[in-house]
C-alpha positions as CSV (number, residue, x, y, z in Angstrom):
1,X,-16.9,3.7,-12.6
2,X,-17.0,6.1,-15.4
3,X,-17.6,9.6,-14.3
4,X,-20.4,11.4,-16.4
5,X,-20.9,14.4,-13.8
6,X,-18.8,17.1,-12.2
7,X,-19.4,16.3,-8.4
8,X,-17.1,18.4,-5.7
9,X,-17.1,18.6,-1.9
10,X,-19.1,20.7,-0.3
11,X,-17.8,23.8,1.4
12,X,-17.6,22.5,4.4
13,X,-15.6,19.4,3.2
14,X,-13.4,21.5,1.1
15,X,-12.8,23.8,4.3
16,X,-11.0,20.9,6.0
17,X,-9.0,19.4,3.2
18,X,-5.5,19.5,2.6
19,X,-4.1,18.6,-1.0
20,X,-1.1,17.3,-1.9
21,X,-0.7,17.4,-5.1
22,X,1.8,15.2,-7.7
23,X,3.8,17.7,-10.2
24,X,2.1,15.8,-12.9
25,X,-1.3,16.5,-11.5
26,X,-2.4,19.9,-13.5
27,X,-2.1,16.9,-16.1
28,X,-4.4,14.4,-14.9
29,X,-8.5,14.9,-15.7
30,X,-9.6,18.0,-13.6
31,X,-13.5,16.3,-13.4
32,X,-12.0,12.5,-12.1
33,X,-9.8,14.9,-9.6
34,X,-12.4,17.1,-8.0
35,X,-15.0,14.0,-8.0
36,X,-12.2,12.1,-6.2
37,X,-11.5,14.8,-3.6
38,X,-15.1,15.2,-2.8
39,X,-15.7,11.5,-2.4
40,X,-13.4,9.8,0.2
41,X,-14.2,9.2,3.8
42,X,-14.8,12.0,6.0
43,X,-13.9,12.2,9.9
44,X,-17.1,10.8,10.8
45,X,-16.6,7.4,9.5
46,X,-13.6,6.6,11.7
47,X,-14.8,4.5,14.6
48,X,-13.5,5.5,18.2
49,X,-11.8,1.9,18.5
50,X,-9.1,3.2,15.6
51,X,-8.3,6.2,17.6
52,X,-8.5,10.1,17.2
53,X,-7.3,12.0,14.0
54,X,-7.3,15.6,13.1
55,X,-10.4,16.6,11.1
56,X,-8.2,17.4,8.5
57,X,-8.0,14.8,5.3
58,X,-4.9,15.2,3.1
59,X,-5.5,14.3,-0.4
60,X,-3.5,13.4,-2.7
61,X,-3.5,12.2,-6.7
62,X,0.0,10.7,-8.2
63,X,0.6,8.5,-11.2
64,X,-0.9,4.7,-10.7
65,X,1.8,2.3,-9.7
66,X,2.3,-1.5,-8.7
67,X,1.2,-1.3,-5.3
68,X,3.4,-4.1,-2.8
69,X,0.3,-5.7,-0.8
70,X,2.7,-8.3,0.6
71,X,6.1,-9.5,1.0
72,X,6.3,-13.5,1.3
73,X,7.9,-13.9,4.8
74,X,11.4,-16.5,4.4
75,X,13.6,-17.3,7.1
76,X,16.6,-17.9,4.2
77,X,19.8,-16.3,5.3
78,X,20.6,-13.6,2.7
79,X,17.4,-14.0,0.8
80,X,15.0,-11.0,-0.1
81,X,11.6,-11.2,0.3
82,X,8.9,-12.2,-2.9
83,X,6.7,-9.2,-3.4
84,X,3.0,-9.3,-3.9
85,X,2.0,-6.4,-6.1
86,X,-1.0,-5.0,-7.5
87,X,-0.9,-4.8,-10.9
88,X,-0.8,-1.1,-11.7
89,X,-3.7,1.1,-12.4
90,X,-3.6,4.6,-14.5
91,X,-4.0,6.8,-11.4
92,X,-4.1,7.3,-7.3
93,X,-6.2,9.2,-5.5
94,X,-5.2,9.0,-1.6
95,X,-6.9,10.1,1.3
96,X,-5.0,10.1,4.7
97,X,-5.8,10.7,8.4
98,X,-3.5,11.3,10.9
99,X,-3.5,11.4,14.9
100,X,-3.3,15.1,16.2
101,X,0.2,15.5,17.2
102,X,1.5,13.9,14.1
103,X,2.4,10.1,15.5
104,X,0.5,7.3,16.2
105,X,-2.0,5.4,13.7
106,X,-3.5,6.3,10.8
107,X,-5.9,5.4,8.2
108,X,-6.0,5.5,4.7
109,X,-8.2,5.0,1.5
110,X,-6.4,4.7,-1.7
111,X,-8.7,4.7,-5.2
112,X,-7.1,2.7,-7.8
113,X,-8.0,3.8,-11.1
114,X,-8.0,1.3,-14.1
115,X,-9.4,2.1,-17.4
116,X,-12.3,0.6,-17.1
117,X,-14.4,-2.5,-15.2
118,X,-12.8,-5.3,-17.2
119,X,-9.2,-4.0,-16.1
120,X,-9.9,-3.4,-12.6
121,X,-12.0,-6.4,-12.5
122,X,-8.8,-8.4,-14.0
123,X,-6.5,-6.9,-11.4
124,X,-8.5,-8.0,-8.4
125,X,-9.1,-11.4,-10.2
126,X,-5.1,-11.5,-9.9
127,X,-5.0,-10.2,-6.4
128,X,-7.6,-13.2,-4.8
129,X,-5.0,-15.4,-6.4
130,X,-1.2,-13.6,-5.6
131,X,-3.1,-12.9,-2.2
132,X,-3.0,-16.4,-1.1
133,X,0.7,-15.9,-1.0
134,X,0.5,-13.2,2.2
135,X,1.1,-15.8,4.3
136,X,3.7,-17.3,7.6
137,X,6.1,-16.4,9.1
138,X,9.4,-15.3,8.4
139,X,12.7,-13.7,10.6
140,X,16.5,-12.8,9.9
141,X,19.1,-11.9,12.3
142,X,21.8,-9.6,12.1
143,X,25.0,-8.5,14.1
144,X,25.6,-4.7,14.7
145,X,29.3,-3.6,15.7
146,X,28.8,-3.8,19.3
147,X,27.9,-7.4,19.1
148,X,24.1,-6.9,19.7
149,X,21.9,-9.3,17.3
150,X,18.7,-8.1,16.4
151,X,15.8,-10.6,15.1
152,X,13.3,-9.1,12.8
153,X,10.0,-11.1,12.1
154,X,7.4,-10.7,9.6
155,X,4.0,-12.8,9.6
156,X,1.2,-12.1,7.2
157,X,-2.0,-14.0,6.8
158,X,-5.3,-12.9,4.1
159,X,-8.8,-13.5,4.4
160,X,-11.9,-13.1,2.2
161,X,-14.3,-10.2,4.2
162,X,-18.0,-10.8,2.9
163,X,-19.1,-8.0,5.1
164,X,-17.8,-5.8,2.5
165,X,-18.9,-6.3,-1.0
166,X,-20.3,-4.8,-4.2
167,X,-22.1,-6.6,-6.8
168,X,-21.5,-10.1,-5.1
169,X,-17.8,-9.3,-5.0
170,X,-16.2,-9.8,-1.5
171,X,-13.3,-7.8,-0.3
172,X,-9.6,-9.3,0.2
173,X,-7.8,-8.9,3.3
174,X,-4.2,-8.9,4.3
175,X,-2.7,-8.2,7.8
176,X,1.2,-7.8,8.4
177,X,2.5,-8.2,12.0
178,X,6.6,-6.7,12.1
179,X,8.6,-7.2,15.1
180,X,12.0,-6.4,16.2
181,X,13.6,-7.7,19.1
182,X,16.9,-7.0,20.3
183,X,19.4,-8.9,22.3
184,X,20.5,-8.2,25.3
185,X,18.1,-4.9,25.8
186,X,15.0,-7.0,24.8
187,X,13.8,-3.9,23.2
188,X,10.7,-4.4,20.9
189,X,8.9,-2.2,17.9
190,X,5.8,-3.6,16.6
191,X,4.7,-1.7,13.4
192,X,0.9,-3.1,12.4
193,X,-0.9,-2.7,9.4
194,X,-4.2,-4.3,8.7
195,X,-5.7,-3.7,4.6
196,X,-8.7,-4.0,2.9
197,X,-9.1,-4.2,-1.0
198,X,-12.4,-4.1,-2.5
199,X,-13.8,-3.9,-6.4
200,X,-15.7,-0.9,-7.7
201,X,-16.4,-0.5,-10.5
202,X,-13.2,0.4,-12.6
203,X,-11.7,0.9,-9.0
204,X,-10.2,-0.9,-6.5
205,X,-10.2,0.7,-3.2
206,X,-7.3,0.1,-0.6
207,X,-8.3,0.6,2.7
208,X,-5.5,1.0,5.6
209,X,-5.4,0.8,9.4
210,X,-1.3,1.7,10.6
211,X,-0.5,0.9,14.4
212,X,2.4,3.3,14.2
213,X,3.1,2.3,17.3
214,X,4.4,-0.8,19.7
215,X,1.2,-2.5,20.2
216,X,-0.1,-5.2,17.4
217,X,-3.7,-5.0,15.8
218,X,-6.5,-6.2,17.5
219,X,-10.0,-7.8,16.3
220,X,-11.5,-4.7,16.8
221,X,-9.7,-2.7,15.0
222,X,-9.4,-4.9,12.2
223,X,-14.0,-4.9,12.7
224,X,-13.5,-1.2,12.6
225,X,-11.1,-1.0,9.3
226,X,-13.9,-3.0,7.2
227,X,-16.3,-0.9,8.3
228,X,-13.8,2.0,7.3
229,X,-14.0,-0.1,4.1
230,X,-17.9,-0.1,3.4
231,X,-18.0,4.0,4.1
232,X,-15.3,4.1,1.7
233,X,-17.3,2.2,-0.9
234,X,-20.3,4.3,0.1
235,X,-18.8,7.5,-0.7
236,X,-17.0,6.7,-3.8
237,X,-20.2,5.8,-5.1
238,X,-22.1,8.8,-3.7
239,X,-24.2,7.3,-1.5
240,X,-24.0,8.5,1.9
């Protein structure tokens, strides 16, 4: 979406934003910036189900880069996982909400920024393809000096989400499940994240739900991240 008008947050909105800004940023467009601070999610479109986050939003703009959305889970001794990455846009805009007391999930909206539809439009053409890779199930082992072996699985799956679209263009989904189990304590870590990538434009948007915590993502919350998803879209565009 090419941006024609200066738009900024309201006074309210800018009251309860906290910026982060790249060292490059006094370089970047000053108008794409402030439309891109005054247009991610607010507070308000966080359902309950995700759990509670300060009012504050910290934004932040950095250089584009080739965003992982995947690694390809193997179970290959000694092998390193295949990366699925985005192919990289000119610029980032990131808004972020945390819980309260600083742990536990969060949520996050990332604007990709291409240079125009046809490149964004290319990009996510690639991602419904390199997508299809984000998935099974993969584990390796390892042996610590003390002769405890820890197991550390990886499963990934995608999905198409037609509840969340523009123009006829559904949204991707991918959803990562990490678990670490150690022998003999039997001590577990579960480390969630559930994303949504839709098509804007000459955007992609990247919206993220992180457990942060020991429990694994549940149907709700994924429900709740794709509606996280469709504000997102709504207030990129300027619409709600």
């Amino acid at each position: 979406m090419r941006i024609h008008r200066l738009l900024v947050a309201s006074t309210a909105a800018a009251a309860s934003l906290v910026l982060v800004c790249a060292p490059q940023a006094s370089a970047y467009d000053r108008e794409a910036y402030e439309y891109a601070a005054g247009h991610m999610i607010e507070r308000s479109d966080i359902p309950k189900v995700l759990g509670s986050y300060a009012p504050e939003l910290t934004f932040n703009v950095n250089p584009g880069f080739a965003n992982v959305v995947c690694g390809v889970p193997t179970s290959v001794p000694g092998a390193e996982e295949k990366e699925v990455k985005l192919k990289k846009p000119l610029l980032e805009f990131a808004g972020n909400y945390y819980s309260p007391k600083g742990t536990g999930p969060s949520v996050q909206v990332v604007v990709l920024q291409y240079s125009g539809a046809t490149a964004a439009s290319a990009a996510f053409d690639a991602l419904k393809r390199d997508a299809k890779q984000c998935t099974g199930t993969g584990s390796i082992n390892w042996t610590d000096d003390d002769g405890t072996t820890t197991t550390y699985s990886t499963a990934v799956s995608n999905s198409v989400v037609p509840g969340v679209s523009v123009v006829g263009v559904d949204s991707i989904s991918v959803t990562l499940n990490n678990l670490t189990e150690s022998a003999p304590a039997g001590s577990a870590y579960v480390n969630d994240a559930y994303t949504v990538y839709t098509l804007v434009n000459d955007a992609i948007l990247q919206t993220s739900y992180y457990v942060n915590g020991s429990k694994n993502t549940t149907k709700e919350q994924r429900k709740a991240t794709n509606e996280v998803a469709f504000n997102a879209v709504s207030r990129w565009l300027g619409v709600s």
